[in-house]
Backbone as a printed PyTorch tensor [residue, N CA C, xyz], in Angstrom:
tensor([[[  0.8360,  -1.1730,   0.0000],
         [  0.0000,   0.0000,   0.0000],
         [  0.8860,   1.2430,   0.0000]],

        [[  0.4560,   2.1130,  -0.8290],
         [  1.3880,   3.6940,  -1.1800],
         [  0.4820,   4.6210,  -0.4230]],

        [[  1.0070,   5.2230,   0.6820],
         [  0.5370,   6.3730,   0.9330],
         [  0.8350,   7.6120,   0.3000]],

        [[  0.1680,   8.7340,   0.0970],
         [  0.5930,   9.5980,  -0.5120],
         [  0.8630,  10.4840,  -0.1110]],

        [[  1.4510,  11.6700,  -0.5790],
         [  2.7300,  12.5550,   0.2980],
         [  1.4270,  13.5390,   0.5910]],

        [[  2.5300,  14.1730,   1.9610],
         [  1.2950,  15.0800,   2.7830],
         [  1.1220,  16.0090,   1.7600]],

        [[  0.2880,  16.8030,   2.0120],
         [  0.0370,  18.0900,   1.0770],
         [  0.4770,  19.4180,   2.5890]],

        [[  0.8630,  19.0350,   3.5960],
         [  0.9780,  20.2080,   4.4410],
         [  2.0560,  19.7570,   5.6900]],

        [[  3.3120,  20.5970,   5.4940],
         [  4.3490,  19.7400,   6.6770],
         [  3.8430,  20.7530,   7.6040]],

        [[  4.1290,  20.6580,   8.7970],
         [  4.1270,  20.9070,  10.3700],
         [  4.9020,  20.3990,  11.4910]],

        [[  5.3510,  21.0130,  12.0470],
         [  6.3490,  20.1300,  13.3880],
         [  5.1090,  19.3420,  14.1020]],

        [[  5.5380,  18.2400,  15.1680],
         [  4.9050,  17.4510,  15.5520],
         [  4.2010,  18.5910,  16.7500]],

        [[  2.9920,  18.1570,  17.0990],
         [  2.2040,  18.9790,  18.3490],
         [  2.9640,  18.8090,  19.7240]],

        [[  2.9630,  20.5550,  19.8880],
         [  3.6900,  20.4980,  21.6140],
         [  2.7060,  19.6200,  22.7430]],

        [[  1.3570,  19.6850,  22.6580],
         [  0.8760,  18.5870,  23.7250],
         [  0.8800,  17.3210,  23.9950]],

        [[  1.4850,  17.1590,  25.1770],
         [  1.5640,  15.2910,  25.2300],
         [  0.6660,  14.9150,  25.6400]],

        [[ -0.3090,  13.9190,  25.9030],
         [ -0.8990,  13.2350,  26.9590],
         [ -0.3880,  12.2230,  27.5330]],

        [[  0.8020,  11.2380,  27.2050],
         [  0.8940,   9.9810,  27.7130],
         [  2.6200,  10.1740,  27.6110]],

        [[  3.3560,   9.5130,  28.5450],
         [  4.5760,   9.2530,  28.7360],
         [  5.6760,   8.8030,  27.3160]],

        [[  6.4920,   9.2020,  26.8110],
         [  7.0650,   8.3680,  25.8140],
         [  7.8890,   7.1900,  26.4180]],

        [[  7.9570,   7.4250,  27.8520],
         [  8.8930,   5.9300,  28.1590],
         [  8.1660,   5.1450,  28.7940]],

        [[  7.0890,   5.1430,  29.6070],
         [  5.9600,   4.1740,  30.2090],
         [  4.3120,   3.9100,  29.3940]],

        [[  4.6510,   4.8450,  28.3330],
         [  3.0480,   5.0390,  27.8890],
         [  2.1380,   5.8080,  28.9490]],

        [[  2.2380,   6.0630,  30.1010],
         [  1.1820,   6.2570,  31.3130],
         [  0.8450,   8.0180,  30.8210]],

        [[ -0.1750,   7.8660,  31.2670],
         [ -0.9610,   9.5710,  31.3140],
         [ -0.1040,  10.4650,  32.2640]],

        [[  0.2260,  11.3210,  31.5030],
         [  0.9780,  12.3240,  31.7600],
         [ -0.0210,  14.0990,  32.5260]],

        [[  0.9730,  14.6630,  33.1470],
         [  0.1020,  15.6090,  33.9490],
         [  0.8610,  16.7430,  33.9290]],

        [[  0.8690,  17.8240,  34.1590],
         [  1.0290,  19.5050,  34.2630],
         [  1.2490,  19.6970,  35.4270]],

        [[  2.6830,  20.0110,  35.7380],
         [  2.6070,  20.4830,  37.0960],
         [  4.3170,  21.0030,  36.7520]],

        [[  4.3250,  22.2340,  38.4080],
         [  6.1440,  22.2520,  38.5120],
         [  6.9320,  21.2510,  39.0310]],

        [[  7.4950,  20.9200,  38.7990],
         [  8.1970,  19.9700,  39.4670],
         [  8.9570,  20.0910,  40.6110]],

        [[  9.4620,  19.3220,  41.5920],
         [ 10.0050,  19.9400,  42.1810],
         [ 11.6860,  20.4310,  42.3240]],

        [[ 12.2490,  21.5530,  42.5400],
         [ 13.0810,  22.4150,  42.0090],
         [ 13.3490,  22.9190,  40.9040]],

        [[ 12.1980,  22.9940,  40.1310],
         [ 11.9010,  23.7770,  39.1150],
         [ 11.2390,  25.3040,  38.8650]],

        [[ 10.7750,  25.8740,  37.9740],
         [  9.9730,  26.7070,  38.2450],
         [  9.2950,  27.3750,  37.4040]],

        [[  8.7910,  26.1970,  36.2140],
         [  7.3900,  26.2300,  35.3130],
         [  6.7230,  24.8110,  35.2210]],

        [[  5.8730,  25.1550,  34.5310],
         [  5.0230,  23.6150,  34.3620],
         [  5.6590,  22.9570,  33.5030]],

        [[  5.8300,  21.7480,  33.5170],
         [  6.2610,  21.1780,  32.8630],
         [  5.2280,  19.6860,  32.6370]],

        [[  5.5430,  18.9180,  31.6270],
         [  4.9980,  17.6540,  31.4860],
         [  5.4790,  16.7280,  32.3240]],

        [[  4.4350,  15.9000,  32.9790],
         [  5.2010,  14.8210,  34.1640],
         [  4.8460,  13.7930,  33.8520]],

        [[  5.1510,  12.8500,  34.3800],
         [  4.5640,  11.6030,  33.9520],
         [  4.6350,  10.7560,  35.1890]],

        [[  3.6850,  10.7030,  36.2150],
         [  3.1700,  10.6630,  37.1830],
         [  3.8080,   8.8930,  38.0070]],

        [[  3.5390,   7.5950,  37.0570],
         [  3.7750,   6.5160,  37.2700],
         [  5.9850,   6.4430,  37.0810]],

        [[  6.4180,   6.8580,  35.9500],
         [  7.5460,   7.0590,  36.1730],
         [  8.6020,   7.8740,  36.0490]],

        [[  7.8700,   9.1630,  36.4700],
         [  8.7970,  10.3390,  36.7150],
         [  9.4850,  11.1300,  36.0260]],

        [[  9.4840,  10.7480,  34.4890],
         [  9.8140,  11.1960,  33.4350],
         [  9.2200,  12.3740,  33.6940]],

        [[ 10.5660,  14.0850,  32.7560],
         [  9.8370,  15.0370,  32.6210],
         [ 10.3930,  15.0660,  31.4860]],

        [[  9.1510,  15.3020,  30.7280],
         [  9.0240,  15.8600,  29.0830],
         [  9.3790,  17.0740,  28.7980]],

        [[ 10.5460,  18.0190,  28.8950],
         [ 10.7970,  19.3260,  29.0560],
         [ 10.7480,  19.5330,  26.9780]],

        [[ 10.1270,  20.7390,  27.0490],
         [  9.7590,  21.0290,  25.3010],
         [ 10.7780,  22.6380,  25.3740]],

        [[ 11.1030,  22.6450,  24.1470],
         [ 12.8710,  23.8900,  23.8270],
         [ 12.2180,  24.2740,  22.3520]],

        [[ 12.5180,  25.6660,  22.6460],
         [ 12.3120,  26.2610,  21.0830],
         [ 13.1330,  25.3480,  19.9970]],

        [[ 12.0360,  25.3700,  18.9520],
         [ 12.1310,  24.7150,  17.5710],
         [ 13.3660,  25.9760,  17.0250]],

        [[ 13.9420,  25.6630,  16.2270],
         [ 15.2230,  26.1780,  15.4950],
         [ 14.9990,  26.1630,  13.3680]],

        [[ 14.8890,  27.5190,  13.2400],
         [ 14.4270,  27.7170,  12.0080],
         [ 15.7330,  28.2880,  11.4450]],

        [[ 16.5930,  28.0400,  10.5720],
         [ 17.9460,  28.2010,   9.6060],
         [ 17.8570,  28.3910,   8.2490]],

        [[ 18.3240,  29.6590,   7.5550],
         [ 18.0980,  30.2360,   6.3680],
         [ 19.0000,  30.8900,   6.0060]],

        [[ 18.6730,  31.3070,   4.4670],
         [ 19.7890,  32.3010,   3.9430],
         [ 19.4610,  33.5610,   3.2880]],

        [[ 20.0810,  34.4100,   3.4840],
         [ 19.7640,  35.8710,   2.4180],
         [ 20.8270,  35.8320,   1.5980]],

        [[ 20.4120,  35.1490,   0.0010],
         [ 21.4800,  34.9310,  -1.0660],
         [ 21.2890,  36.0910,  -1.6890]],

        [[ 22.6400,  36.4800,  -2.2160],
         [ 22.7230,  37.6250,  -3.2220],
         [ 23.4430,  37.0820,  -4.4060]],

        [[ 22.8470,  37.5490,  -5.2520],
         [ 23.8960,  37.4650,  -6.7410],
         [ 23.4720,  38.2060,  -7.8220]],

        [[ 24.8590,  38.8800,  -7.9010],
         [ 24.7850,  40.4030,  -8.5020],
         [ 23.6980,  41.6680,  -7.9750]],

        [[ 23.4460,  41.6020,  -6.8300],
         [ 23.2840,  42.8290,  -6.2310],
         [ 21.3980,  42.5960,  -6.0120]],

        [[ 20.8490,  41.0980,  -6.2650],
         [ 19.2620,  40.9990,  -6.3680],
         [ 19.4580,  39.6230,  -5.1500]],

        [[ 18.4500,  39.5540,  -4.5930],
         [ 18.3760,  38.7080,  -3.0800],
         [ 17.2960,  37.6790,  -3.7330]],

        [[ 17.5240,  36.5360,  -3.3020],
         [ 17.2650,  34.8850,  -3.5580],
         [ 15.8010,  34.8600,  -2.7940]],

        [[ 14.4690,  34.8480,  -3.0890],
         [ 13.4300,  34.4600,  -2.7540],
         [ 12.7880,  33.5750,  -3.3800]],

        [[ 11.8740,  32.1610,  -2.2240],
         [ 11.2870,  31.2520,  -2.8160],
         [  9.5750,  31.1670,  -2.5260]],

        [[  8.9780,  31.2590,  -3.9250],
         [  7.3200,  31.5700,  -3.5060],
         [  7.0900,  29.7500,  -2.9480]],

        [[  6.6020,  29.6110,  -1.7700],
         [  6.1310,  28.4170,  -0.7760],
         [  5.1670,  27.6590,  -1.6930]],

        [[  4.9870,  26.6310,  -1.6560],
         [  4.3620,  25.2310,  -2.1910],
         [  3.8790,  24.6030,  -1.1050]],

        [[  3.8320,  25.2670,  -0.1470],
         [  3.2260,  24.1700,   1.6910],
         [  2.6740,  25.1500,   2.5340]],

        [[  1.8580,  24.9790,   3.1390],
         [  1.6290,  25.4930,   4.3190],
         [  2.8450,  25.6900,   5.9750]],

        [[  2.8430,  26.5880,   6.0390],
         [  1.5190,  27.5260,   6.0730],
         [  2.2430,  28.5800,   5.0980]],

        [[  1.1600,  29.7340,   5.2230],
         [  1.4870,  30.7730,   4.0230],
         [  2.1370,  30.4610,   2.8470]],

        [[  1.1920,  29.5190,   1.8120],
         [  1.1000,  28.4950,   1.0700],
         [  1.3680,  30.2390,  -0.1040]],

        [[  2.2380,  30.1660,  -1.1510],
         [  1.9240,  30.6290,  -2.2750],
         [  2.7600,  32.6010,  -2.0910]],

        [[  3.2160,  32.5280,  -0.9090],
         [  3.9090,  33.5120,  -0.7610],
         [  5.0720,  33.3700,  -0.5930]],

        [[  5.8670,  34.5540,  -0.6650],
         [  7.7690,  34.2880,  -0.8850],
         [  8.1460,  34.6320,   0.5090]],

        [[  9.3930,  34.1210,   0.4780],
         [ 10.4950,  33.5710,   1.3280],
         [ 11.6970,  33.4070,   1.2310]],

        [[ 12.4900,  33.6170,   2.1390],
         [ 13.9500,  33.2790,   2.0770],
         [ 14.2080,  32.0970,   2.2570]],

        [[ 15.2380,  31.0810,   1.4280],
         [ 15.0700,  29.8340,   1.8130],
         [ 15.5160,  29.3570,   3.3380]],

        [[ 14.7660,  28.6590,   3.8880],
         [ 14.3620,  28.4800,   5.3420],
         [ 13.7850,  27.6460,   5.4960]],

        [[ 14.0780,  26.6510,   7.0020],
         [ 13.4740,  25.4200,   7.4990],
         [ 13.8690,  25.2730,   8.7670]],

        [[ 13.1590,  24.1770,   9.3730],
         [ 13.6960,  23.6690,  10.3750],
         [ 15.0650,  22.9210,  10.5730]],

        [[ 15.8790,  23.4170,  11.6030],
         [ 17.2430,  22.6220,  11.5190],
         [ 16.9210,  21.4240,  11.7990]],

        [[ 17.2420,  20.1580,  11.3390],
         [ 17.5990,  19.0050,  11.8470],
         [ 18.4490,  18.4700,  12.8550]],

        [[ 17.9610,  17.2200,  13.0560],
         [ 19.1220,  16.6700,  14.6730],
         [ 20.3000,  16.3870,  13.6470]],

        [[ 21.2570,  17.3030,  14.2740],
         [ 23.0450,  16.5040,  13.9380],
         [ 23.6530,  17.1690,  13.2660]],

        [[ 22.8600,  18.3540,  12.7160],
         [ 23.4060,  19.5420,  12.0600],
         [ 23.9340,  20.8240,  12.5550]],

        [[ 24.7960,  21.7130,  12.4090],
         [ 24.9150,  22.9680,  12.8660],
         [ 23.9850,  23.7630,  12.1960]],

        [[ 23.7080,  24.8860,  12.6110],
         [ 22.8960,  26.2170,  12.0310],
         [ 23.4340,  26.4190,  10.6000]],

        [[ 24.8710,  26.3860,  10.5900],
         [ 25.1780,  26.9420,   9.2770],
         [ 24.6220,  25.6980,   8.1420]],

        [[ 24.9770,  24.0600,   8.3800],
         [ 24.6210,  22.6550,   7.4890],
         [ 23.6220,  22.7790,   7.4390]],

        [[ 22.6630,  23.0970,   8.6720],
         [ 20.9870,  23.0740,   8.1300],
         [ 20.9050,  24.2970,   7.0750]],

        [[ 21.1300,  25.6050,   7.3410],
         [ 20.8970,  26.9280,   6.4850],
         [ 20.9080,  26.5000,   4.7850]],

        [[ 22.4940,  25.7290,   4.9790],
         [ 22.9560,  25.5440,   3.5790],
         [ 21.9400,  24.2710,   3.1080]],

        [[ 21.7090,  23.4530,   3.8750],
         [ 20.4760,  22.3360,   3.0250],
         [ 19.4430,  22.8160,   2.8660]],

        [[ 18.8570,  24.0110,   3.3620],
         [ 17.5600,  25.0800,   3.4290],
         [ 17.6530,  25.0730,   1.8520]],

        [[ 18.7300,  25.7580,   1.5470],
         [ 19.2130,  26.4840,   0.2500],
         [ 19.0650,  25.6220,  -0.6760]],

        [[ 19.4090,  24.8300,  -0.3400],
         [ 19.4490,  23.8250,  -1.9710],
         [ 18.0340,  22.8440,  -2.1150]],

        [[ 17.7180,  22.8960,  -1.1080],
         [ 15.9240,  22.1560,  -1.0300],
         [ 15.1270,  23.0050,  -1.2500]],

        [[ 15.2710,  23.9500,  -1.0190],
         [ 13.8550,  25.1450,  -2.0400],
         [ 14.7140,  25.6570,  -2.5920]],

        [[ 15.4470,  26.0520,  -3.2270],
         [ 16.3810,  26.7700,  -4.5590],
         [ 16.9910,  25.9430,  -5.1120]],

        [[ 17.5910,  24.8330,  -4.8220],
         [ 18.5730,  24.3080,  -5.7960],
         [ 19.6000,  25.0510,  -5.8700]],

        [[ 20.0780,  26.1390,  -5.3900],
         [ 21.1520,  26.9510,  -5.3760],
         [ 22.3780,  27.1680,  -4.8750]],

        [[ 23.4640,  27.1090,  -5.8620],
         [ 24.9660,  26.9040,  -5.0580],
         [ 25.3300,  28.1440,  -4.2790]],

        [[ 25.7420,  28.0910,  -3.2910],
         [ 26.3670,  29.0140,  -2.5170],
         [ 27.1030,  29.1890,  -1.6940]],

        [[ 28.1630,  30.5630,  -1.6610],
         [ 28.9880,  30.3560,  -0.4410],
         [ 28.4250,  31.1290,   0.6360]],

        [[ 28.8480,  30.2970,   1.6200],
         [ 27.8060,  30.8170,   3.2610],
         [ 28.3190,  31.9490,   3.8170]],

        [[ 28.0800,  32.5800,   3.8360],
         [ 29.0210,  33.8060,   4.6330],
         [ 28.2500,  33.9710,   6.0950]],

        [[ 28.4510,  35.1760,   6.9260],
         [ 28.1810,  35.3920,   8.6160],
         [ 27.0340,  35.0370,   8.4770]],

        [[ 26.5900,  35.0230,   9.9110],
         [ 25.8870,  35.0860,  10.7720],
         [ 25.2200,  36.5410,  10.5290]],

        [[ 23.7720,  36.6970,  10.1090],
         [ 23.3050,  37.8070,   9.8040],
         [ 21.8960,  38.2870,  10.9200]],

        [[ 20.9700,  38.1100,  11.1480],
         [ 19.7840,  37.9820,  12.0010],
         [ 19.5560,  36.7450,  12.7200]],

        [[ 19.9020,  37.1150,  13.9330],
         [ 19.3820,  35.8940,  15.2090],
         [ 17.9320,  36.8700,  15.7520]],

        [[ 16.9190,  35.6510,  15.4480],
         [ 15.6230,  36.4210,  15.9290],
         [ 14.9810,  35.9370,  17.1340]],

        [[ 14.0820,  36.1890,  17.6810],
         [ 13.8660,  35.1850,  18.9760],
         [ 12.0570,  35.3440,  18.4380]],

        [[ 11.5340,  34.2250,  18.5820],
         [ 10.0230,  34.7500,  17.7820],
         [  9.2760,  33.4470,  19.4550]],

        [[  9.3910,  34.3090,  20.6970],
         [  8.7780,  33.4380,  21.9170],
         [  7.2870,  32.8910,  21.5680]],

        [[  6.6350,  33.7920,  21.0170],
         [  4.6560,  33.3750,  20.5080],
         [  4.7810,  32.0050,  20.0620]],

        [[  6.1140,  31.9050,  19.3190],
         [  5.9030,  30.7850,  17.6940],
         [  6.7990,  29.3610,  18.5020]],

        [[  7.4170,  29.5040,  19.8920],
         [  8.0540,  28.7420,  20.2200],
         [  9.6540,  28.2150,  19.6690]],

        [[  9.7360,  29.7100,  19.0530],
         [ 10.9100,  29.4690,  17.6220],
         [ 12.3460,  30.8050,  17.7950]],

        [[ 13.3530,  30.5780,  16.9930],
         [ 14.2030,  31.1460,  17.0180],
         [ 14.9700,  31.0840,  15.8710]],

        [[ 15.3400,  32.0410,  15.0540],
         [ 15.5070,  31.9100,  13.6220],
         [ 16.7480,  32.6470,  13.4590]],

        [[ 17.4900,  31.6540,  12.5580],
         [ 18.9220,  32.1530,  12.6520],
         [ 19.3780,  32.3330,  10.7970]],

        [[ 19.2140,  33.9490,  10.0070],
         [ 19.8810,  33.8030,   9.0940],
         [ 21.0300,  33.9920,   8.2770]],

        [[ 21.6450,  33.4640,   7.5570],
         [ 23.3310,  33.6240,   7.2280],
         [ 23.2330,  34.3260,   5.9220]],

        [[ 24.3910,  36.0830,   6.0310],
         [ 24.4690,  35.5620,   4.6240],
         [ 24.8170,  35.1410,   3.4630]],

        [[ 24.8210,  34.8630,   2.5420],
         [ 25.7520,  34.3870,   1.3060],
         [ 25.3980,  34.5530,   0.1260]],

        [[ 27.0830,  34.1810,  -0.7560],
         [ 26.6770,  34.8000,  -1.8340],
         [ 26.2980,  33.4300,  -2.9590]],

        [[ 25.5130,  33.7750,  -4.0600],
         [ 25.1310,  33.0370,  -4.9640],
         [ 26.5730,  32.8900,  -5.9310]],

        [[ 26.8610,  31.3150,  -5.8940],
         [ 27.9050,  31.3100,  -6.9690],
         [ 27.1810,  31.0290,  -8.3070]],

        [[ 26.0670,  31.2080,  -8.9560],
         [ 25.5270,  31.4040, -10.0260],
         [ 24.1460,  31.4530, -10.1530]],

        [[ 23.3050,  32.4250, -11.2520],
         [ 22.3700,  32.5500, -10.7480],
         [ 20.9110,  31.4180, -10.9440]],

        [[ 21.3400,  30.3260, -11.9840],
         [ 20.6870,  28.9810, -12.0750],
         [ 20.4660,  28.4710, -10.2650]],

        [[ 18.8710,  28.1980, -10.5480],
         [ 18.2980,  27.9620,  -9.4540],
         [ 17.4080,  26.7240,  -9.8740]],

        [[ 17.1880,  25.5820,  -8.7520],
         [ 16.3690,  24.3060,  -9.0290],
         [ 15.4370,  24.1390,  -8.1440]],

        [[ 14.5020,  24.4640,  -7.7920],
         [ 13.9540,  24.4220,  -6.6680],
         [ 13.3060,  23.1950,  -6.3710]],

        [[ 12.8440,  23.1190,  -5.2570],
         [ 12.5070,  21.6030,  -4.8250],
         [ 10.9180,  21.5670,  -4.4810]],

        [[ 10.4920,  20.1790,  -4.1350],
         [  9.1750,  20.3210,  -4.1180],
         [  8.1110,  21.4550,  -2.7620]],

        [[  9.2460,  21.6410,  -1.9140],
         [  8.6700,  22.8170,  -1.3530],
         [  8.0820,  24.0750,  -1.9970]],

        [[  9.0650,  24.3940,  -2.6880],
         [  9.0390,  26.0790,  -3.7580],
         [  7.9560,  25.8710,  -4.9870]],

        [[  7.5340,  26.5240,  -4.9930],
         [  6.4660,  26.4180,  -6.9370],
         [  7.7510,  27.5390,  -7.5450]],

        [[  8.6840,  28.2270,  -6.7570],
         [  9.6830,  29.2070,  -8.0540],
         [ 10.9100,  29.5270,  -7.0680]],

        [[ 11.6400,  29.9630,  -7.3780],
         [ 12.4610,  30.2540,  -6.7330],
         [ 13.3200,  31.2420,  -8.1790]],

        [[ 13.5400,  33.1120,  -6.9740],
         [ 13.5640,  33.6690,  -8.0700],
         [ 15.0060,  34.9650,  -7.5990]],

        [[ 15.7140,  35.6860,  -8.2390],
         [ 16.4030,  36.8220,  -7.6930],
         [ 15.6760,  37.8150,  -7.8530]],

        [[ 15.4650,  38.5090,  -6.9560],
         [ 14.8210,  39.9890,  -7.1040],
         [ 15.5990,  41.2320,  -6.6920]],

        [[ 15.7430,  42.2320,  -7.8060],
         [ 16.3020,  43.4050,  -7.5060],
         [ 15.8420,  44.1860,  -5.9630]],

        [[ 16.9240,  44.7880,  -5.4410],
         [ 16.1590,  45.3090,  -4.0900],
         [ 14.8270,  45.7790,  -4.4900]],

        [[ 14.4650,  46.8900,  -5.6510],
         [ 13.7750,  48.1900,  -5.8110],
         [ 12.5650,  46.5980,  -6.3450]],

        [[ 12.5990,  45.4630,  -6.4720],
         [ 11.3280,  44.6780,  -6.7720],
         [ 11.0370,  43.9100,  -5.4050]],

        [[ 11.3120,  43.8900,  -4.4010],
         [ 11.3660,  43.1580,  -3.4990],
         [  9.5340,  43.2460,  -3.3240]],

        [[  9.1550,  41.8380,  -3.4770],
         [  7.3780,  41.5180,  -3.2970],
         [  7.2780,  41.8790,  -1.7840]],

        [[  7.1580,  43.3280,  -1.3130],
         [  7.2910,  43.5090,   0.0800],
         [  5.7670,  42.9910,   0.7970]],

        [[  4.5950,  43.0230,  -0.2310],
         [  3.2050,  42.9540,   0.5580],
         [  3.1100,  41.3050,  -0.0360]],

        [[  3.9280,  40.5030,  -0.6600],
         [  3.5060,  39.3130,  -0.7010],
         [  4.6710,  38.2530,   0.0800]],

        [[  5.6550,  38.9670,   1.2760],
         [  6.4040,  38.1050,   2.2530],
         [  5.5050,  37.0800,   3.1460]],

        [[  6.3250,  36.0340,   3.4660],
         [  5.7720,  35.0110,   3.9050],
         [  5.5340,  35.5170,   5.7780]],

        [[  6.7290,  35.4450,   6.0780],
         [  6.9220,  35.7950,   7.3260],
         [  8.0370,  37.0110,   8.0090]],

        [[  7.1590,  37.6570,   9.0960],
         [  8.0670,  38.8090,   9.8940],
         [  9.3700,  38.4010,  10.0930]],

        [[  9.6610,  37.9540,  10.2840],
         [ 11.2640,  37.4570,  10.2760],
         [ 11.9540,  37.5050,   8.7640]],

        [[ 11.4530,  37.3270,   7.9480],
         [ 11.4740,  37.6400,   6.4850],
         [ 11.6430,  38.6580,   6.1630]],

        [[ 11.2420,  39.5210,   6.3330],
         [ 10.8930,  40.6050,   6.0710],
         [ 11.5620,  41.8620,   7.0880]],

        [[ 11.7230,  41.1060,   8.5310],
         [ 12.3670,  42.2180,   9.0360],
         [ 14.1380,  41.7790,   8.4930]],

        [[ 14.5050,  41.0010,   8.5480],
         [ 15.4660,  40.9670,   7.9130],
         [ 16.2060,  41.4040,   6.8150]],

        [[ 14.9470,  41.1390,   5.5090],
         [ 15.2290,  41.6670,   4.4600],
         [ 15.3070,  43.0770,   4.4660]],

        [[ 14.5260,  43.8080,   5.3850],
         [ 14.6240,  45.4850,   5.7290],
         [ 15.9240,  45.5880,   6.1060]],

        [[ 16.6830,  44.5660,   7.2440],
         [ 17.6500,  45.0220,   7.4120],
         [ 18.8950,  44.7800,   6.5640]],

        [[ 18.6060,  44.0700,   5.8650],
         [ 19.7380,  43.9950,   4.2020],
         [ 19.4820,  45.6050,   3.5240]],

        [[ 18.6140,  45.5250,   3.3240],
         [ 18.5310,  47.3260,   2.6150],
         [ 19.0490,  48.0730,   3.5960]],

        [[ 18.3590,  48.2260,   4.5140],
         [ 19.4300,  49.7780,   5.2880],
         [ 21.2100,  49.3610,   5.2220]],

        [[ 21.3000,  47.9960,   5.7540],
         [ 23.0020,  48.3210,   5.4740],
         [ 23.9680,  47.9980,   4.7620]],

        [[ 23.0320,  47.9230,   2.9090],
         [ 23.6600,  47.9270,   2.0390],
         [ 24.1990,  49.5410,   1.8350]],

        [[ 23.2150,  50.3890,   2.2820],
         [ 23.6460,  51.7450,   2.2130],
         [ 25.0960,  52.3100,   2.6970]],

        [[ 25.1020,  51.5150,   3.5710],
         [ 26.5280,  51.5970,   4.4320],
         [ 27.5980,  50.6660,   3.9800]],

        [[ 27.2620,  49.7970,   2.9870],
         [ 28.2190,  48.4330,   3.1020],
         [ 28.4070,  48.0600,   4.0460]],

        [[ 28.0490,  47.9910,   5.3470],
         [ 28.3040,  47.5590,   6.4160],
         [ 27.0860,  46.8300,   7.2120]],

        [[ 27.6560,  45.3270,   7.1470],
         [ 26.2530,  44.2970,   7.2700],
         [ 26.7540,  43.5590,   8.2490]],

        [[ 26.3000,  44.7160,   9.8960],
         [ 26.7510,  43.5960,  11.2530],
         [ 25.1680,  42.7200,  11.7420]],

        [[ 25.6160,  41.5540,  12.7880],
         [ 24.7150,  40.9260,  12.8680],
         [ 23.7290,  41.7030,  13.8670]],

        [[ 22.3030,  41.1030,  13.2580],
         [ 21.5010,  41.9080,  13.8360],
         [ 20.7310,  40.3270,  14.8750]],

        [[ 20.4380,  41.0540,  16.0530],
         [ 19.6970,  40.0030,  17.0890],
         [ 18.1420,  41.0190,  17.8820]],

        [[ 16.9520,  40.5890,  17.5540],
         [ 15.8200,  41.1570,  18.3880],
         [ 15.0640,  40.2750,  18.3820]],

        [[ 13.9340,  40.4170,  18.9190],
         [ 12.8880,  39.6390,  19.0020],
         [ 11.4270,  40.0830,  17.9000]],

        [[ 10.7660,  39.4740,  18.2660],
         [  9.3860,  39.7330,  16.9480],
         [  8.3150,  39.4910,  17.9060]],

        [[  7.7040,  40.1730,  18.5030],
         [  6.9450,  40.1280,  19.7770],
         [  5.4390,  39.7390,  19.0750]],

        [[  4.7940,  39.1320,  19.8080],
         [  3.3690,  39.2420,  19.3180],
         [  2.5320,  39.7110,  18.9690]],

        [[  1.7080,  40.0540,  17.3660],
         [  1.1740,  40.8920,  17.0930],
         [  0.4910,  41.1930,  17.7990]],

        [[ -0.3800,  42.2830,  17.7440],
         [ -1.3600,  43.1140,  18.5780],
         [ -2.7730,  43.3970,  18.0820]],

        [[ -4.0340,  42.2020,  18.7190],
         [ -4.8690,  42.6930,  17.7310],
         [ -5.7450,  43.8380,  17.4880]],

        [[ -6.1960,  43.7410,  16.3160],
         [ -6.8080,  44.7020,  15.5970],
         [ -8.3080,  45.2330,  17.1190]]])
């Protein structure tokens, strides 16, 4: 029997109900010498402690236009992006960034700094992007991307970005191209505010 491929990736759900090492029903409480709730697992003591998810990307340039990929998945299915994913177990920030790159672009590149460390607490996430340059501008994109494209700064699809981290980033590539001077930037992305 062939199952067929998801139509929508997602990290696995932060709620547990049951132990991963006894199976037993698991419960909410602090523990003791701790000092948040954490997942317990009541019959054998296991604590399920949950750590921000880790998102790794790149801001490619080649010849003076920045590397965006319009999304093929949810969420924000059909809007552009810097290529970006979740890091994997066993990788550094920079190995995941660079497999980011070539799984929605197909694109060779050399990795350069450490550019935006973001802290996004709402999303349970923390997003780290590098940047680098495009060693040519042939791009292959993968089944994530429907395109993967260079865009001149002055075209940058500013009202069709995927995500704030995207976008505040990419703002901060423009201001300090003005300067040539591109130090790393670190803030947070606080929770919108509703309407």
């Amino acid at each position: 029997m062939t199952t067929p491929a998801p139509s929508f990736y997602f990290p696995a759900p932060r709620t547990q109900r049951f132990c991963s090492q006894c199976s037993a029903a698991i419960t909410l409480r602090v523990p003791p010498d701790d000092n948040r709730m954490r997942a317990v697992c009541e019959n054998c003591g296991a604590i399920h402690y949950q750590n921000p998810r880790n998102v790794v990307g790149v801001l490619a340039v080649w010849q003076d236009k920045v590397l965006l990929c319009r999304r093929a998945i949810e969420p924000r299915y059909d809007k552009w992006t810097l290529p970006a994913g979740f890091m994997e177990l066993g990788e550094t920030t920079a190995q995941g960034a660079m497999r980011e790159t070539q799984e929605e672009a197909g694109a060779q590149i050399e990795l350069g700094p450490l550019y935006t460390v973001i802290d996004v607490p709402h999303a349970e996430q923390v997003h780290f992007f590098y940047l680098a340059r495009a060693l040519s501008e042939d791009l292959f994109p993968g089944p994530e991307s429907l395109e993967a494209r260079f865009f001149p700064l002055d075209q940058i699809p500013w009202s069709e970005l995927a995500f704030r981290t995207v976008i505040t980033t990419l703002e901060h590539y423009v201001e300090d191209r003005k300067g040539a001077q591109f130090p790393m930037h670190h803030y947070d992305i606080p929770l919108p505010v509703p309407d």
